[in-house]
C-alpha positions in Angstrom: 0.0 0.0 0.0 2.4 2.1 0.8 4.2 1.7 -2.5 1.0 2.2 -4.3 0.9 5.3 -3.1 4.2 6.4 -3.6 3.3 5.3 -7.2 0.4 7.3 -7.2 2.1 10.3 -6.3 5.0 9.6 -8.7 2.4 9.2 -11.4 0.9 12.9 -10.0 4.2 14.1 -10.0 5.1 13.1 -13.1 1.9 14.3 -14.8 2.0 17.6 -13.1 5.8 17.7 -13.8 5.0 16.9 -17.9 2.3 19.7 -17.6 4.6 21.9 -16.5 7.2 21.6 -19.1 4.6 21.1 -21.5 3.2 24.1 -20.4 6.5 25.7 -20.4 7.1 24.9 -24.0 4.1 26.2 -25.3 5.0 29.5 -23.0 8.6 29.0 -24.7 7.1 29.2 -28.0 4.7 31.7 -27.7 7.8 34.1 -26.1 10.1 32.7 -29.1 7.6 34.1 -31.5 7.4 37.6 -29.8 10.6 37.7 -29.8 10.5 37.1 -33.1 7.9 39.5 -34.4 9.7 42.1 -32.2 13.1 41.2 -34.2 10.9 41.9 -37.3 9.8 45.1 -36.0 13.5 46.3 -34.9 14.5 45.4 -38.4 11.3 47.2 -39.9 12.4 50.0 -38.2 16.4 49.6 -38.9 15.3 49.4 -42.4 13.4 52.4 -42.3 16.3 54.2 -39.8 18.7 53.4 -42.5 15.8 55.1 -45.3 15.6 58.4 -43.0 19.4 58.7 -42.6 20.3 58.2 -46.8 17.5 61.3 -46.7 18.7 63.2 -43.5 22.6 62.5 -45.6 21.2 64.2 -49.2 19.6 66.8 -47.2 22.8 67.5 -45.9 24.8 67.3 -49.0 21.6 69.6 -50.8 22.2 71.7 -47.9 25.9 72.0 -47.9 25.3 73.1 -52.2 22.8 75.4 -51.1 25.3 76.9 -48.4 28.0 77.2 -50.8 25.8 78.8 -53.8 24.5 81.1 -50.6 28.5 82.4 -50.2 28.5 82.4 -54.0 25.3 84.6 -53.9 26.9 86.7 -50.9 30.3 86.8 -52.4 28.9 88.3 -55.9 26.5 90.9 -54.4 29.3 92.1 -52.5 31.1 92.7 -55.6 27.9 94.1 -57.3 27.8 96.9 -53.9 31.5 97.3 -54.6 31.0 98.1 -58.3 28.0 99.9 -57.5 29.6 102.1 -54.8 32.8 102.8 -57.8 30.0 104.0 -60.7 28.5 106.3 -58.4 31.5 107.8 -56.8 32.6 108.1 -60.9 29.2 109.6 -61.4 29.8 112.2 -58.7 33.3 112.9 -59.9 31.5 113.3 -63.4 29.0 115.6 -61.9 31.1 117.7 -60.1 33.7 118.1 -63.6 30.2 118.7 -65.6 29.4 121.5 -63.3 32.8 123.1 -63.6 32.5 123.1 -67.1 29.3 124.3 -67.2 30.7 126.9 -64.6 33.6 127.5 -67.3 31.2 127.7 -70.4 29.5 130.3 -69.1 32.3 132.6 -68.0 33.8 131.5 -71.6 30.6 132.6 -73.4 30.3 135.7 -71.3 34.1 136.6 -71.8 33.2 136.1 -75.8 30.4 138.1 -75.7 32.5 140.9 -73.9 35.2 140.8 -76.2 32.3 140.8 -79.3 31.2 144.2 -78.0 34.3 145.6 -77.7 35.7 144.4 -81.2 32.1 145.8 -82.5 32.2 149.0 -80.8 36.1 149.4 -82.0 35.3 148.8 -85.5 32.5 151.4 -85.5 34.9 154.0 -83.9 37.6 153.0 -86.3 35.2 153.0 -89.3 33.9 156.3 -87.7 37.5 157.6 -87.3 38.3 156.3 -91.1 34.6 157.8 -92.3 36.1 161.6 -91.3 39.2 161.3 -92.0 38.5 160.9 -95.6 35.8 163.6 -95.5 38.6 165.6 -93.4 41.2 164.6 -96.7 38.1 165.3 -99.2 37.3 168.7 -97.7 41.6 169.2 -97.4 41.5 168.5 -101.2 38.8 171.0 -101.9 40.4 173.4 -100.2 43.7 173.0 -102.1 42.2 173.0 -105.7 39.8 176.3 -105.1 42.0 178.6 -102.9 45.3 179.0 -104.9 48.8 179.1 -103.2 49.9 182.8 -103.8 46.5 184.4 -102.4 46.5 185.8 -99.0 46.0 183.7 -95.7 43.1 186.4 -95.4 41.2 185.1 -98.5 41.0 181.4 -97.6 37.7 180.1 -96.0 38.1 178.3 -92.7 37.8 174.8 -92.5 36.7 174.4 -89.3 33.1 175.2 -89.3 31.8 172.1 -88.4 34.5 170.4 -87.4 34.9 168.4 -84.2 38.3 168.0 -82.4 39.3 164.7 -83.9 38.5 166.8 -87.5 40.8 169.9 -86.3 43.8 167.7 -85.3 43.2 165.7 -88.5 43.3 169.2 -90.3 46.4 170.1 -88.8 48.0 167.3 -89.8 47.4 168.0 -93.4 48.4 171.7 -93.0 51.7 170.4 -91.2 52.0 167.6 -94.0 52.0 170.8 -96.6 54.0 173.5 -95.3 56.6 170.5 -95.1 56.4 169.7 -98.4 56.8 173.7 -99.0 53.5 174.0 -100.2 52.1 175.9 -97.3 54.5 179.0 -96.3 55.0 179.4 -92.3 52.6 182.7 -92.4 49.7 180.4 -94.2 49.9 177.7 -92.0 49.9 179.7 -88.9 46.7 182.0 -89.9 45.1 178.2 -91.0 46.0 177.0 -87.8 44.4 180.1 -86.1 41.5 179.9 -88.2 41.0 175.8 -87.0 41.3 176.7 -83.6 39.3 179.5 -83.0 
């Protein structure tokens, strides 16, 4: 009896114990096949690690072009100011030189039109001066061909009736120029010269 039930409660034991690892097999299995579905998840998720860092890596290398064509772009508009900054300190200089020309034009064209008036108003007098000193000679030569040499200083018309100064000197001048030529005697010339002057 007693090794009945020692056998009886081997044969529990041994059920119970064959339960158990049954038991812990199926539990084995199940965890195996978590493990296994978490595996595939990790390497879903590698996979997809490994897809975002080939991205985050062109970004990078898009990023690094962009950066350089950015110090390109910064590099050339620097330039650009610098150029810019030349033209209009040229265009000052230019305006500044256009307004001392403009500055010098005028005072040329006012300097022209001075001297204009003064060559003009010298020709007139000259062609003035010229205009009675030929009526001066004229009125000379009248004299000479209607008053003859051997009458009297007394019987000679004076010239100077309407003479102005410029005439009388003029006049004198011509009487001077013929009692040097010994056409005039000293008496004639002097009672002229008193007759000219009043």
């Amino acid at each position: 009896m007693k090794y009945k039930l020692i056998a009886v409660v081997c044969i529990i034991l041994g059920v119970g114990f064959s339960s158990a690892v049954l038991a812990q097999r199926t539990s084995a299995k199940t965890y195996i096949n978590l493990i296994n579905e978490q595996k595939a998840q990790l390497d879903s998720m590698e996979n997809v690690l490994i897809a975002k860092d080939s991205a985050i890596k062109a970004t990078s290398v898009m990023l690094d072009k962009e950066k350089l064509m950015v110090a390109g772009l910064r590099d050339e508009i620097m330039r650009l100011d610098a150029e810019k900054n030349d033209l209009s300190e040229q265009l000052d200089g230019f305006h500044s030189d256009n307004l001392h020309l403009n500055q010098s034009n005028r005072i040329l064209i006012v300097f022209n039109f001075l001297v204009g008036v003064l060559l003009m108003i010298t020709l007139v007098f000259f062609l003035r001066r010229l205009s009675r000193r030929r009526s001066a000679d004229e009125n000379a030569d009248e004299e000479d061909t209607s008053i003859p040499e051997t009458a009297a200083p007394e019987n000679r018309k004076p010239a100077s009736v309407h003479l102005s100064f410029e005439d009388k000197l003029m006049q004198l001048e011509r009487l001077g120029s013929l009692r040097e030529k010994g056409m005039l005697t000293d008496e004639e010339f002097n009672s002229q010269k008193r007759n000219l002057l009043g």
